[in-house]
C-alpha positions as CSV (number, residue, x, y, z in Angstrom):
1,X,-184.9,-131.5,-64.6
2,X,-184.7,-133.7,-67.8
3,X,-183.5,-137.3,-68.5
4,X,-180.2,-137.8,-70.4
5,X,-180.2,-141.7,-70.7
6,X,-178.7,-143.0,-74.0
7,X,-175.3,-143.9,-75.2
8,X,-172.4,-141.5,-75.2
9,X,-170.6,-139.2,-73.0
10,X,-172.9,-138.0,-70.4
11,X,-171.1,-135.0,-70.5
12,X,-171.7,-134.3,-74.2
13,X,-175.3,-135.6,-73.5
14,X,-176.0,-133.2,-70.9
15,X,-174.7,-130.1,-72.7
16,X,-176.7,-130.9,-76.3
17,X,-179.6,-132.2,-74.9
18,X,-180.4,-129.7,-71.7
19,X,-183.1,-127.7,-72.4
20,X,-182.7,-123.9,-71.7
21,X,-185.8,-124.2,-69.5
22,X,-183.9,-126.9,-67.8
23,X,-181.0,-124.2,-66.4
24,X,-182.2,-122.2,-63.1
25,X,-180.3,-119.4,-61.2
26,X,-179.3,-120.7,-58.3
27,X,-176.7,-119.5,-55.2
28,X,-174.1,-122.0,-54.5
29,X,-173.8,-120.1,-50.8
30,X,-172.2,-117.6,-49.6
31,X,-168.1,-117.0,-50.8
32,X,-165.2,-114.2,-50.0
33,X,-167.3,-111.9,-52.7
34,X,-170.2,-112.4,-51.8
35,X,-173.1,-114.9,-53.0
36,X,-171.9,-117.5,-55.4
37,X,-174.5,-117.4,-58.2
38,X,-174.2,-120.1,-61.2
39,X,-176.9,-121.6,-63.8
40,X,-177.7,-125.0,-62.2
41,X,-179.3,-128.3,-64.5
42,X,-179.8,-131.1,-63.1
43,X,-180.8,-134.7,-64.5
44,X,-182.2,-137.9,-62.7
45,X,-180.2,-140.9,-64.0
46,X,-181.9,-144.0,-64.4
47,X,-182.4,-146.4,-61.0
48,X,-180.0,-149.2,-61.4
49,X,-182.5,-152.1,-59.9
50,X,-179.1,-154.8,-58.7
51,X,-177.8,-152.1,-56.9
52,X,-180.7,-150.1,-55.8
53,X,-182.8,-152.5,-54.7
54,X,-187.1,-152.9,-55.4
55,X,-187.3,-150.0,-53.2
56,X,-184.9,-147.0,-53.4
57,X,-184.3,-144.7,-50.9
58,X,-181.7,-142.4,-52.9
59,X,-181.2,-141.2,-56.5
60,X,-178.3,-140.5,-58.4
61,X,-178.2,-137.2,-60.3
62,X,-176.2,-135.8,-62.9
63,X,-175.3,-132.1,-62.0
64,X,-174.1,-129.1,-64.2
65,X,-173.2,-126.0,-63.0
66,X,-173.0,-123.5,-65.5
67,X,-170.9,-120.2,-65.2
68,X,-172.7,-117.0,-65.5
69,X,-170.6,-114.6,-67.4
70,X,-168.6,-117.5,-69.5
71,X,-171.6,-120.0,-70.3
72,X,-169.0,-122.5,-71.8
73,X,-167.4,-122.8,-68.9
74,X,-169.7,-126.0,-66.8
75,X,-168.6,-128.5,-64.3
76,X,-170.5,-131.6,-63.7
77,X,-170.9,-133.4,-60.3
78,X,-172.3,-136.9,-59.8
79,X,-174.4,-136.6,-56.8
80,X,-176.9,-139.1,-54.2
81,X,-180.1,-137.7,-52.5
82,X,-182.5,-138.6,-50.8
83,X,-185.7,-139.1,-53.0
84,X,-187.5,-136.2,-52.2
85,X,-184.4,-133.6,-52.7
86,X,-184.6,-130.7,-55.1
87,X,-182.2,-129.2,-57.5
88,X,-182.2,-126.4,-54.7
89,X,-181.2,-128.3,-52.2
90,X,-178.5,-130.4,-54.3
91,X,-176.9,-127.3,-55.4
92,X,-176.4,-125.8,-51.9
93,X,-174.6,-129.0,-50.8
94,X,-172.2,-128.9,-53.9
95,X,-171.9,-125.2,-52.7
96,X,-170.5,-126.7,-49.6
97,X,-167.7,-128.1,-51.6
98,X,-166.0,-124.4,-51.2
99,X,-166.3,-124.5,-47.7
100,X,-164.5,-127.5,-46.9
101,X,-161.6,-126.7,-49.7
102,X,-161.1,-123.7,-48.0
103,X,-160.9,-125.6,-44.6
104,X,-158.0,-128.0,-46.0
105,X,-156.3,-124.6,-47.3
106,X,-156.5,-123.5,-43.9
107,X,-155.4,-126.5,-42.3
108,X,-152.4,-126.1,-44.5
109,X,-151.5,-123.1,-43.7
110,X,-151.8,-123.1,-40.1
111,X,-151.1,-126.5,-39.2
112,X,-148.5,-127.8,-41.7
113,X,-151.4,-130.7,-43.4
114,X,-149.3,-130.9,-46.6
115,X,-145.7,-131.2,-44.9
116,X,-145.1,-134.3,-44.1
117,X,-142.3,-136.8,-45.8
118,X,-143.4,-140.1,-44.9
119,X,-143.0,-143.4,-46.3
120,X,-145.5,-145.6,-44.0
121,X,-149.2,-145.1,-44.2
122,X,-149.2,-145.1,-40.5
123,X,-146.9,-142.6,-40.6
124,X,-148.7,-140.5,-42.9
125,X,-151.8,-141.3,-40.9
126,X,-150.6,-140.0,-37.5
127,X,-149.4,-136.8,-38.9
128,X,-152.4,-136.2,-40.7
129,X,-154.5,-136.6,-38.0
130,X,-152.2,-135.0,-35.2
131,X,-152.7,-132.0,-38.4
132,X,-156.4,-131.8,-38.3
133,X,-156.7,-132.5,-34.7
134,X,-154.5,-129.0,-34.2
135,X,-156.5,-127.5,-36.7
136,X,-160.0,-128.5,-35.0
137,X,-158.6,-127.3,-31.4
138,X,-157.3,-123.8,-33.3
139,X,-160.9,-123.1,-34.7
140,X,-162.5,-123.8,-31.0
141,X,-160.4,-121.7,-29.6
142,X,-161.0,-119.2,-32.3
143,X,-164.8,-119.5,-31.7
144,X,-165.5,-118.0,-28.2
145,X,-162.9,-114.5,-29.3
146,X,-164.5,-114.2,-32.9
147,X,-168.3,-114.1,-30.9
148,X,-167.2,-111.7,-28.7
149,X,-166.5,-109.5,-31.7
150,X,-162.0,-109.6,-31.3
151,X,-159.9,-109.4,-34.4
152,X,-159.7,-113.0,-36.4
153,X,-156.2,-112.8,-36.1
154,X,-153.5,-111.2,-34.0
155,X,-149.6,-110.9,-34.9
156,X,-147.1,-110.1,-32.5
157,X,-145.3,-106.6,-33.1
158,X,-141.7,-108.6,-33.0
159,X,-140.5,-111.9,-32.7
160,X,-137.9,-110.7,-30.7
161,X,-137.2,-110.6,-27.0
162,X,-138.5,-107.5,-25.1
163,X,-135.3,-107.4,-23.0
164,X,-132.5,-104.6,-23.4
165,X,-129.8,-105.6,-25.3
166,X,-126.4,-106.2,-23.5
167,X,-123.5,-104.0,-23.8
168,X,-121.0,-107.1,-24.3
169,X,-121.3,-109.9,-27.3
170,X,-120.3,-113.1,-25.8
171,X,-118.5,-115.7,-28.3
172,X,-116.8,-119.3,-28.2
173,X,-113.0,-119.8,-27.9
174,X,-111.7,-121.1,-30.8
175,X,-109.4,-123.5,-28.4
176,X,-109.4,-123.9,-25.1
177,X,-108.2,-121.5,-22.6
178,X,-107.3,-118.7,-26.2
179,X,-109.6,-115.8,-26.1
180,X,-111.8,-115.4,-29.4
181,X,-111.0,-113.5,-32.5
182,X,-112.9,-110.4,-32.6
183,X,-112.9,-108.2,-35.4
C-alpha cells in the first residue's frame, strides 16, 4: 500500500508512482478456467474530513489490478471498506464483480432481461423485475437437482409432439362450401 495524493490523473499517478514492492499476487476467485490470478496495488486516498466526518468508519481506496502475462494491461476500481480491510480482502470482493456479470448474462439468456421495448420507467421497471424474479425462482429450483448431483441442464430430444402422425392433411376452404386446392 502507498499514498498517491497530488495533482494529476490518479490513473497516471498510480501507474508512475507504484512501487514494485507495492504489487502482490493475488486470486480474484475462482472463474470458468480456473483461479483468476492478477497483480493487485492498492492505495489509501486521503480522508475527506466534510464528508467523512471526525470519526471514519470507512476508507476509500484506489485499486489497480494488473494483468499477469500483459503488465500494461490494468484496470482501476474506486472502492469503500471498512477500516480494518486488507488489500486481500478488497481484491476478493472486486473478484465478485465476475460473479454477478455472469449472473446478468444468465438472466439474459434465460429469462429475456435485455428484451424489453418500453417507453415508461414503470414499464421498464415491471419487466425488469418480473425478469429477475423468474431468474431467482429458476436458480432455486436449480439448487435442490444440482446437490443431488443431476445434469445442470436438460434438453428435450424434440420439440415436437410424441403422437403418430395422421394419414390425412387437413386444410381451409378457400370459400365456403369449395373444397381446397391441393397440389
Amino acid at each position: 500500500m502507498f499514498n498517491i495524493w497530488g495533482q494529476g490523473p490518479i490513473e497516471d499517478r498510480f501507474r508512475r508512482e507504484a512501487p514494485p514492492e507495492a504489487w502482490q499476487r493475488l486470486s480474484a476467485g475462482p472463474g470458468a478456467k480456473g483461479e483468476r490470478v492478477y497483480d493487485w496495488a492498492g492505495s489509501l486516498l486521503p480522508v475527506v474530513w466534510a464528508r467523512d466526518g471526525d470519526e471514519p468508519t470507512r476508507r476509500r481506496w484506489m485499486l489497480a489490478r494488473r494483468s499477469i502475462s500483459n503488465p500494461d494491461e490494468i484496470a482501476y476500481f474506486l472502492a469503500s471498506a471498512p477500516l480494518d480491510a486488507t488489500l486481500t480482502d478488497i481484491a476478493r470482493i472486486a473478484g465478485c464483480r465476475w460473479k454477478i456479470e455472469e449472473c446478468f448474462q444468465s438472466a439474459k439468456n434465460e429469462c429475456g432481461l435485455d428484451e424489453y421495448e418500453v417507453r415508461r420507467y414503470t414499464s421498464w421497471y415491471r419487466h425488469i423485475t418480473l425478469a429477475m424474479l423468474a431468474h431467482a425462482f429458476l436458480a432455486a429450483m436449480a439448487t435442490p437437482e444440482r446437490e443431488k448431483g443431476a445434469a445442470t441442464t436438460t434438453h428435450p430430444t424434440s420439440w415436437t409432439s410424441h403422437r403418430p402422425r395422421s394419414a390425412v392433411s387437413w386444410q381451409l376452404a378457400l370459400h365456403p362450401g369449395t373444397a381446397a386446392i391441393t397440389p
